[in-house]
OpenMM code with the backbone's topology and positions (N, CA, C; nanometers):
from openmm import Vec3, app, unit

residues = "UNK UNK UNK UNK UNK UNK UNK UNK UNK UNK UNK UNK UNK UNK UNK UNK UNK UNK UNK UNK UNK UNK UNK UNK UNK UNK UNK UNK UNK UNK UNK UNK UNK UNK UNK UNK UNK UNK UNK UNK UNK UNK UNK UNK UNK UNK UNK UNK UNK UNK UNK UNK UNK UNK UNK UNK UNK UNK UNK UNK UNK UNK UNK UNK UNK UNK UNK UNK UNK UNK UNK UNK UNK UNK UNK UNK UNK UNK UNK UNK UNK UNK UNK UNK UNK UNK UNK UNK UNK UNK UNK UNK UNK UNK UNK UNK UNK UNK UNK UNK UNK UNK UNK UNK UNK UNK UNK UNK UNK UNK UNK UNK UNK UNK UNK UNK UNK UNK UNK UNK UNK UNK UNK UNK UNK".split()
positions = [
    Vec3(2.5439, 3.5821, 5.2323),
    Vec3(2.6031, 3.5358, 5.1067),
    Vec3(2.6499, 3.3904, 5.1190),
    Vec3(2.6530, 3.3524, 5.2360),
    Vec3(2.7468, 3.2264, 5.2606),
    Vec3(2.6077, 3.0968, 5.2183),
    Vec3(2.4907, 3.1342, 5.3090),
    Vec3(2.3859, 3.0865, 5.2714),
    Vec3(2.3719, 3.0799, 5.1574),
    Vec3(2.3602, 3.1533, 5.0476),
    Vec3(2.3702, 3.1505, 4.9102),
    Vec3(2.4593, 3.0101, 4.8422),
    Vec3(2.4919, 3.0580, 4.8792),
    Vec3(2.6587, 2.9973, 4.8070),
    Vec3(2.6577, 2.8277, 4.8796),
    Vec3(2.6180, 2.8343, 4.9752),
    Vec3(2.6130, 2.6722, 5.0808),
    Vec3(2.4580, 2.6423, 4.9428),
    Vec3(2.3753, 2.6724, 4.9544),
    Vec3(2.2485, 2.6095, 4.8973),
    Vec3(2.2691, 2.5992, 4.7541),
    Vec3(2.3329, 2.6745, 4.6924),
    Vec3(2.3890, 2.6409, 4.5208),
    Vec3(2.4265, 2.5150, 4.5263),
    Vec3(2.5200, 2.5088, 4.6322),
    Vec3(2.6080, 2.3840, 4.6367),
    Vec3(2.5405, 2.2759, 4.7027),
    Vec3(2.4848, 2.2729, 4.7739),
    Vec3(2.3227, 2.1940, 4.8350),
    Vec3(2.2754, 2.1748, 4.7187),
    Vec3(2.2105, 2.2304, 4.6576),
    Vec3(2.1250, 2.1739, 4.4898),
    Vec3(2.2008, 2.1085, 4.4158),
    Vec3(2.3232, 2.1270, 4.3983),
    Vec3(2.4027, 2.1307, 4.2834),
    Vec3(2.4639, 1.9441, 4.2770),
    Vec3(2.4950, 1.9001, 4.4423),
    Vec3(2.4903, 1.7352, 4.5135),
    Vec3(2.3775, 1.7106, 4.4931),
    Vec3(2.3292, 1.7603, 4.5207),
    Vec3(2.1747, 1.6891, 4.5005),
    Vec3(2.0743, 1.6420, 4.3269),
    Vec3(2.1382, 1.7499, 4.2738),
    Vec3(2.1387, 1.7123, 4.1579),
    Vec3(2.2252, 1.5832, 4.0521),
    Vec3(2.3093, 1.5812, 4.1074),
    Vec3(2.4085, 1.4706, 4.1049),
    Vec3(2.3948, 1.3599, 4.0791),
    Vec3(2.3293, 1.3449, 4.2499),
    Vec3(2.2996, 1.2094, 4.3216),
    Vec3(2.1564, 1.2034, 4.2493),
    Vec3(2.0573, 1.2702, 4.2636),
    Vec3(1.9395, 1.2148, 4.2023),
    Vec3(1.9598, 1.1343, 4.0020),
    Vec3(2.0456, 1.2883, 3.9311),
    Vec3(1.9982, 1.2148, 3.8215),
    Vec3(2.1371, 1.1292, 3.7522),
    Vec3(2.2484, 1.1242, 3.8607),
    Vec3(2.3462, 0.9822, 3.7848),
    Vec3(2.3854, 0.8608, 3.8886),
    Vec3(2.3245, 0.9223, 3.9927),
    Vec3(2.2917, 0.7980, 4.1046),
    Vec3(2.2366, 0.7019, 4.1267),
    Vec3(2.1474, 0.7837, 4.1404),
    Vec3(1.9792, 0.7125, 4.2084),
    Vec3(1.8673, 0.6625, 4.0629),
    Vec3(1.9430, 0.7588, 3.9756),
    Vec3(1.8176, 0.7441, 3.8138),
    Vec3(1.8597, 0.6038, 3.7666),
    Vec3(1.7376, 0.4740, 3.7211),
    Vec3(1.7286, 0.4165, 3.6720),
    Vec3(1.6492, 0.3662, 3.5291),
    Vec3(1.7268, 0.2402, 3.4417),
    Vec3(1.6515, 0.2687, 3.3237),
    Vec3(1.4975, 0.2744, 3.2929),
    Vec3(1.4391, 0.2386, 3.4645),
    Vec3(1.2670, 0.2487, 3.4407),
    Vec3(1.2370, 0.4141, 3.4356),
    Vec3(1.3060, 0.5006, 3.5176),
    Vec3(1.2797, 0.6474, 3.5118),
    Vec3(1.3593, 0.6795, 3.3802),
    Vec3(1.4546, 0.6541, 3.3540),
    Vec3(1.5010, 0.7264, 3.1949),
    Vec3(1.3533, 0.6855, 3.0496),
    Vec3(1.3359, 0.5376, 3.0734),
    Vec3(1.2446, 0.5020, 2.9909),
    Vec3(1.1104, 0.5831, 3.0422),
    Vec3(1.0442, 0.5894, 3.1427),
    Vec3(0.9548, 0.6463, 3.1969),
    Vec3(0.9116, 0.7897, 3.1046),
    Vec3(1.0221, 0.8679, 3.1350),
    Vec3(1.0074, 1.0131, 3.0626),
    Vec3(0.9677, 1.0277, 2.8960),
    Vec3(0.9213, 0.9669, 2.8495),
    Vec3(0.8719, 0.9480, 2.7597),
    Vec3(0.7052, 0.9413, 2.6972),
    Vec3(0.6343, 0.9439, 2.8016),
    Vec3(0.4852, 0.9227, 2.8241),
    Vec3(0.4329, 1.0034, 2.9606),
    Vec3(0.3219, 1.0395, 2.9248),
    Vec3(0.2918, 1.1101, 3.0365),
    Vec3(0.2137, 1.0317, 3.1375),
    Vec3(0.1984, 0.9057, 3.0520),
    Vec3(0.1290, 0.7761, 3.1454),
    Vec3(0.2299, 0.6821, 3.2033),
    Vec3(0.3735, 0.6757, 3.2027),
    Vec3(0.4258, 0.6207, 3.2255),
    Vec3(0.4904, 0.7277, 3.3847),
    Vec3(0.4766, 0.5944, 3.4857),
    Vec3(0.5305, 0.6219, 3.6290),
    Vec3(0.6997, 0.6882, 3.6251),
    Vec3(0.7369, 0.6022, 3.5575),
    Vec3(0.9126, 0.6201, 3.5769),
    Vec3(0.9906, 0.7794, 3.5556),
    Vec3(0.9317, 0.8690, 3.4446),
    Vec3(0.9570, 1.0028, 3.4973),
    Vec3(0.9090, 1.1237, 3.5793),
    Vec3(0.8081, 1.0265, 3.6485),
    Vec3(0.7098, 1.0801, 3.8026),
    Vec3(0.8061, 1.0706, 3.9038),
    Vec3(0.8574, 0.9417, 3.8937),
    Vec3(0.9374, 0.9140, 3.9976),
    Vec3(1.0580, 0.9639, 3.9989),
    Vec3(1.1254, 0.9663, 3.8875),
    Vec3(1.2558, 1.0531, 3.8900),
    Vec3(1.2592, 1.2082, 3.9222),
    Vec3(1.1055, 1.2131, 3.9147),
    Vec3(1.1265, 1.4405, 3.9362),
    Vec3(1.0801, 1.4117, 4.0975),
    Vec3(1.0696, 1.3173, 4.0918),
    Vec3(0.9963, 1.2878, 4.2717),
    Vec3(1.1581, 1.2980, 4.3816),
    Vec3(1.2297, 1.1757, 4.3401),
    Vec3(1.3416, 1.1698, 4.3580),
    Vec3(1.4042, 1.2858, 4.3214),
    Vec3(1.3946, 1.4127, 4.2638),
    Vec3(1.4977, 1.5380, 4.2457),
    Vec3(1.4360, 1.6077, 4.3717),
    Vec3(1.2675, 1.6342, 4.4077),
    Vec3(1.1965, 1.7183, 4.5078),
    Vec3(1.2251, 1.6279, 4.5973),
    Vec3(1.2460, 1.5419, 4.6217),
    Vec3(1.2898, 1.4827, 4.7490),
    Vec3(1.4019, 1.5406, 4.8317),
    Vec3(1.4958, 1.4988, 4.7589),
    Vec3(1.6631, 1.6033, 4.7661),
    Vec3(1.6505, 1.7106, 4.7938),
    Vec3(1.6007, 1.8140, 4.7043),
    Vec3(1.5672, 1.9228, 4.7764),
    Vec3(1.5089, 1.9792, 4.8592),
    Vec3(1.4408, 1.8866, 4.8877),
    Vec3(1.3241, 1.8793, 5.0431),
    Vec3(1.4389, 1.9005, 5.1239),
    Vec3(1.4890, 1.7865, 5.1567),
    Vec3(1.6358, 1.7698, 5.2397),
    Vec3(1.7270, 1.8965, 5.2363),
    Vec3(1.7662, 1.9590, 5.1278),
    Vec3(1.8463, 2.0745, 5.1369),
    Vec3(1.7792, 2.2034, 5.1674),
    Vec3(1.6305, 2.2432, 5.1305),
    Vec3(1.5830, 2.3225, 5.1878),
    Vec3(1.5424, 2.3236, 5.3670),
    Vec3(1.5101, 2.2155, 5.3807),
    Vec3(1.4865, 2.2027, 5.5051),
    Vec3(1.6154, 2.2029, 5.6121),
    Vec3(1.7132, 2.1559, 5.5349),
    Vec3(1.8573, 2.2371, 5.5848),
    Vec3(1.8748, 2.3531, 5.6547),
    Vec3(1.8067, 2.4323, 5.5471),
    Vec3(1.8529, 2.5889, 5.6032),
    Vec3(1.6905, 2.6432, 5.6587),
    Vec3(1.6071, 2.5508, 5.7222),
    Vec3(1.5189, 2.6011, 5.8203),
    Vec3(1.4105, 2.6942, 5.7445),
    Vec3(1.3940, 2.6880, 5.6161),
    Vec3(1.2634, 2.7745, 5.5959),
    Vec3(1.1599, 2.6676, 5.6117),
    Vec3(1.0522, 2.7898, 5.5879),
    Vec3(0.8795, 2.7699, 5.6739),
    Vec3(0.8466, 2.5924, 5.5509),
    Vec3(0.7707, 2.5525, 5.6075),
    Vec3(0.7129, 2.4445, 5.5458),
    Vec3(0.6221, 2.4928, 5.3936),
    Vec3(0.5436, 2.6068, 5.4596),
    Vec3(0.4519, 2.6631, 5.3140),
    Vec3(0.5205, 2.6768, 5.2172),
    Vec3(0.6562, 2.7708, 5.2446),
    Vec3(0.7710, 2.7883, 5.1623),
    Vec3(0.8139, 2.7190, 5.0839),
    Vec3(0.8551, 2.6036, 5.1171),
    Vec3(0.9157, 2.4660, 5.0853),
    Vec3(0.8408, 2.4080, 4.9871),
    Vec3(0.7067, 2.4128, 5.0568),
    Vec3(0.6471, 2.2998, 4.9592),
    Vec3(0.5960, 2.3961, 4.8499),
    Vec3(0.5939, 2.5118, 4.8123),
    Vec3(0.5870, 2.6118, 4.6937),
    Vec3(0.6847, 2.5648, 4.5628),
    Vec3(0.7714, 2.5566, 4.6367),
    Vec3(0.9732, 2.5807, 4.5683),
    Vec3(0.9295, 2.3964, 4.4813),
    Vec3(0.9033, 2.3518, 4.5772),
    Vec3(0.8827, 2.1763, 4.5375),
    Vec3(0.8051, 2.1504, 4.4569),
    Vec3(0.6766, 2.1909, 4.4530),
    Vec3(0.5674, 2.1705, 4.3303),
    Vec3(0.6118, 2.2580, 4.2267),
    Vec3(0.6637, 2.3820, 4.2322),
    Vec3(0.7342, 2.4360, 4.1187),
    Vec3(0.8434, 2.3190, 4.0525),
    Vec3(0.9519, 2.2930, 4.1408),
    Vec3(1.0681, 2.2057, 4.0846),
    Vec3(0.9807, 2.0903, 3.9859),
    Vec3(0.8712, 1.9867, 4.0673),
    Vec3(0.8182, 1.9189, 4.0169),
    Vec3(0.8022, 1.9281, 3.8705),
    Vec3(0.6902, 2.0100, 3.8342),
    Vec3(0.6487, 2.0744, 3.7354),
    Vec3(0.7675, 2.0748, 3.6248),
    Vec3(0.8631, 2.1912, 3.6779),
    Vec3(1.0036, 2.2094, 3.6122),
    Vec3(1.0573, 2.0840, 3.5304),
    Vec3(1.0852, 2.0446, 3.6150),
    Vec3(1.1924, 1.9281, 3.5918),
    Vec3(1.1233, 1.7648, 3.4924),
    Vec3(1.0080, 1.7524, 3.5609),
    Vec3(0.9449, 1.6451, 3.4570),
    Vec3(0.9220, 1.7060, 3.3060),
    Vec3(0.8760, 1.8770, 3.2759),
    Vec3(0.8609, 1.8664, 3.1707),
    Vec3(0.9805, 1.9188, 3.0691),
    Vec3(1.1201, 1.9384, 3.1642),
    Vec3(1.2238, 1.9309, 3.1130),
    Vec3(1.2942, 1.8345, 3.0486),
    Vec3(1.2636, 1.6679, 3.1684),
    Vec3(1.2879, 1.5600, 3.1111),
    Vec3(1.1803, 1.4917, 3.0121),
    Vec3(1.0655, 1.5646, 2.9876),
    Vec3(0.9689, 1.5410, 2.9237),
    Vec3(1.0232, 1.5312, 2.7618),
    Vec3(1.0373, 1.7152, 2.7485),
    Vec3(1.0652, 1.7463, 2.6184),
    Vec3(1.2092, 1.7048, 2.5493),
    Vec3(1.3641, 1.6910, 2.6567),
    Vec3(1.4416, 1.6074, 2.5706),
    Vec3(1.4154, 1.4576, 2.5905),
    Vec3(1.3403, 1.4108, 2.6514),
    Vec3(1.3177, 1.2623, 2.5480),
    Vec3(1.2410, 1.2448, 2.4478),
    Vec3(1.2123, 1.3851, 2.4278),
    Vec3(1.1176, 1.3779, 2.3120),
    Vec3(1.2212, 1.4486, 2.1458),
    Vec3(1.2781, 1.5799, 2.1914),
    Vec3(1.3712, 1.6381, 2.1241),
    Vec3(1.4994, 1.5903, 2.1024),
    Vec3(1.5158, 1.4969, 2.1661),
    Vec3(1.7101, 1.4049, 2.1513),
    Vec3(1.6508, 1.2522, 2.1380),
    Vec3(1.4958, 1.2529, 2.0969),
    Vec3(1.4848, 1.0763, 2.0341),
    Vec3(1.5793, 1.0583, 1.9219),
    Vec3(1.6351, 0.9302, 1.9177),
    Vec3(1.6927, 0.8782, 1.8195),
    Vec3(1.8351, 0.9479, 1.7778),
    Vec3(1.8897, 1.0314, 1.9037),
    Vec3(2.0362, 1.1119, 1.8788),
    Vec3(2.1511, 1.0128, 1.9598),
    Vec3(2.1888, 0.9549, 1.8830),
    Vec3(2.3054, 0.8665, 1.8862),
    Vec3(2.4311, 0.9490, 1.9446),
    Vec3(2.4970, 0.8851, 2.0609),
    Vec3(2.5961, 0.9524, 2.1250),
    Vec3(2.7358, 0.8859, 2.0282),
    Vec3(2.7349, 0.8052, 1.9414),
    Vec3(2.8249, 0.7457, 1.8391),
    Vec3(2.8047, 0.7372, 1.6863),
    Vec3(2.6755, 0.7896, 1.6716),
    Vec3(2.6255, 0.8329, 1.5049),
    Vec3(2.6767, 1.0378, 1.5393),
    Vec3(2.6190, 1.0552, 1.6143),
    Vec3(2.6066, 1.1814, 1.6438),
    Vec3(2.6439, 1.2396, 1.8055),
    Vec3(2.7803, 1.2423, 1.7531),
    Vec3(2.7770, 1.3046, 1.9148),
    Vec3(2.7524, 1.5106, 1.9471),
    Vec3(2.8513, 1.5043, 1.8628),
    Vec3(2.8068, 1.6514, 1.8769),
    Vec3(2.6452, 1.6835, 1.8942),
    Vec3(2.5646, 1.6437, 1.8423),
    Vec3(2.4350, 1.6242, 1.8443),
    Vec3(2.3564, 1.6203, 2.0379),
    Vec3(2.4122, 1.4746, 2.0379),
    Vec3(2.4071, 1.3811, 2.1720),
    Vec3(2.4558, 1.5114, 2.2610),
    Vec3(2.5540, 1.5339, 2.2767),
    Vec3(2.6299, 1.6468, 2.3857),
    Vec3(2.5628, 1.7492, 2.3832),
    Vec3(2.4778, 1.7971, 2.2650),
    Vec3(2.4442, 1.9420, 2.3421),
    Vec3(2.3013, 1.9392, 2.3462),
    Vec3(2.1940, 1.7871, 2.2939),
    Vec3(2.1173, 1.7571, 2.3748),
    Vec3(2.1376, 1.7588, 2.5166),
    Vec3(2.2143, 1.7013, 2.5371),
    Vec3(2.2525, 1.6459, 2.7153),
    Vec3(2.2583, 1.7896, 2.8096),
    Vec3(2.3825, 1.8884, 2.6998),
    Vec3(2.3743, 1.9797, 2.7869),
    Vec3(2.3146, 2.0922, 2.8007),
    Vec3(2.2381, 2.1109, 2.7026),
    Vec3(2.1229, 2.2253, 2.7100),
    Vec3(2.0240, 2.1665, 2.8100),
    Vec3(2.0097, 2.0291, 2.7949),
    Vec3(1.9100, 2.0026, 2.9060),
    Vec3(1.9315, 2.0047, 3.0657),
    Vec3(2.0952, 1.9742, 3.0381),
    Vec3(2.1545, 2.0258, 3.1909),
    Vec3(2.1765, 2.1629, 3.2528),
    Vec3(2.1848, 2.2119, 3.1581),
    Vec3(2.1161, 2.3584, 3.1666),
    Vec3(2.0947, 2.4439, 3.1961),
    Vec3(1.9398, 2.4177, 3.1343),
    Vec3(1.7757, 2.4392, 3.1972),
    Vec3(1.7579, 2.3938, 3.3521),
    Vec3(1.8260, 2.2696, 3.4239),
    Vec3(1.7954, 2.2203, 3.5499),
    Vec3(1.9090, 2.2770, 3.6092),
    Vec3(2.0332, 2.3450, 3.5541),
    Vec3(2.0903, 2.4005, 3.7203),
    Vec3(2.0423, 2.5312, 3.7133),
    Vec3(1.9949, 2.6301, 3.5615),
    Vec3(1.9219, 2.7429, 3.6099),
    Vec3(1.8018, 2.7295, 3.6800),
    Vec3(1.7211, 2.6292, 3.6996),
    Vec3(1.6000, 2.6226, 3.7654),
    Vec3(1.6606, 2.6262, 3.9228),
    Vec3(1.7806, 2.5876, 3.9895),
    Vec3(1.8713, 2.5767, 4.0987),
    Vec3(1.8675, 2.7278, 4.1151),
    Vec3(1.9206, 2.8020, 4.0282),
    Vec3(1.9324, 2.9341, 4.0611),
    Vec3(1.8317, 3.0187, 4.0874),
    Vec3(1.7447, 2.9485, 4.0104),
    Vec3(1.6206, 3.0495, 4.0130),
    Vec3(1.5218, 3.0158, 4.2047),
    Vec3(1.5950, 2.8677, 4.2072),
    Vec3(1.4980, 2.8391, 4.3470),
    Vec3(1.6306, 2.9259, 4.4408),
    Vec3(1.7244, 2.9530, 4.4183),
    Vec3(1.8195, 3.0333, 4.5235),
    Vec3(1.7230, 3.1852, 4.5126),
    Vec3(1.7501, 3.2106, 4.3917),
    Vec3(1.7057, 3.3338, 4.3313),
    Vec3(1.5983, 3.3772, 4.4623),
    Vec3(1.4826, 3.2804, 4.4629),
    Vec3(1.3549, 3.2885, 4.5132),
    Vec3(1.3499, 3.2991, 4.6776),
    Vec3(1.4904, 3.1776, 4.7142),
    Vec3(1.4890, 3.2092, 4.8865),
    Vec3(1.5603, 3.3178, 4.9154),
    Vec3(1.6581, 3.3860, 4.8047),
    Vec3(1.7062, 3.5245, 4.8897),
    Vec3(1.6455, 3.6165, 4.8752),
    Vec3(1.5854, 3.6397, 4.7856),
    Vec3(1.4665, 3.7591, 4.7433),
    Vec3(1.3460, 3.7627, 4.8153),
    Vec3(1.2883, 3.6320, 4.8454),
    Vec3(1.1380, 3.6116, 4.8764),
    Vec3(1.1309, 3.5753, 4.9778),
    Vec3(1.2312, 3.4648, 5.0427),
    Vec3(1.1885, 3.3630, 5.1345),
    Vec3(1.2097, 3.4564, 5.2677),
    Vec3(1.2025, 3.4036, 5.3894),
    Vec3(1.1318, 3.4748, 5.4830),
    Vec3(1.2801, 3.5183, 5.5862),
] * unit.nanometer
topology = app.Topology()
chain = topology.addChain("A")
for resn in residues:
    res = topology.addResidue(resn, chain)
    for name in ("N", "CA", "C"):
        topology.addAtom(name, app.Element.getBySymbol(name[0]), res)
């Protein structure tokens, strides 16, 4: 259980640091196009992190890189669809609006956290 509970909290920094840290306005602008690099790089920068925290707790490499191309996937077309669904939502025309854009989309990315816990206590080896 402790494992559990250490890797929530492993994702949860890591989530943090990738998207109010490390995220810049080329990856915020990025997510907007599927030709544009900048929200490649920001879901790159989230599987990175978690590279690091999975590899923490010592599972198999095959493992890992499963959980990672899933996150990938996840997470770009999460940041995909609210820059597409919260265009033009003003955090000062509309905040109520703005806020639960923000946080439905925040979400969706710490249940995807749970669901990769979900997956190493159930599945992983």
């Amino acid at each position: 259980m402790e494992n559990v509970f250490a890797l929530l909290v492993g994702l949860q920094i890591k989530h943090f640091a990738a998207d109010y840290l490390l995220q810049n306005a080329w990856m915020i602008t990025g997510k907007r196009s599927l030709l544009a690099l900048g929200g490649y790089a920001h879901a790159g920068i989230h599987v990175l992190g978690t590279a690091l925290v999975l590899t923490f707790f010592g599972l198999p490499l095959t493992f890992v890189l499963a959980i990672l191309a899933a996150e990938f996937v996840i997470h770009y077309g999460l940041d995909f669809a609210k820059a597409h669904y919260g265009d033009g939502i003003s955090s000062i025309e509309q905040p109520r609006k703005f806020w639960a854009a923000n946080g439905l989309d925040q979400l969706f990315h710490h249940l995807t956290y749970i669901g990769i816990v979900y997956f190493v206590a159930t599945i992983g080896p």
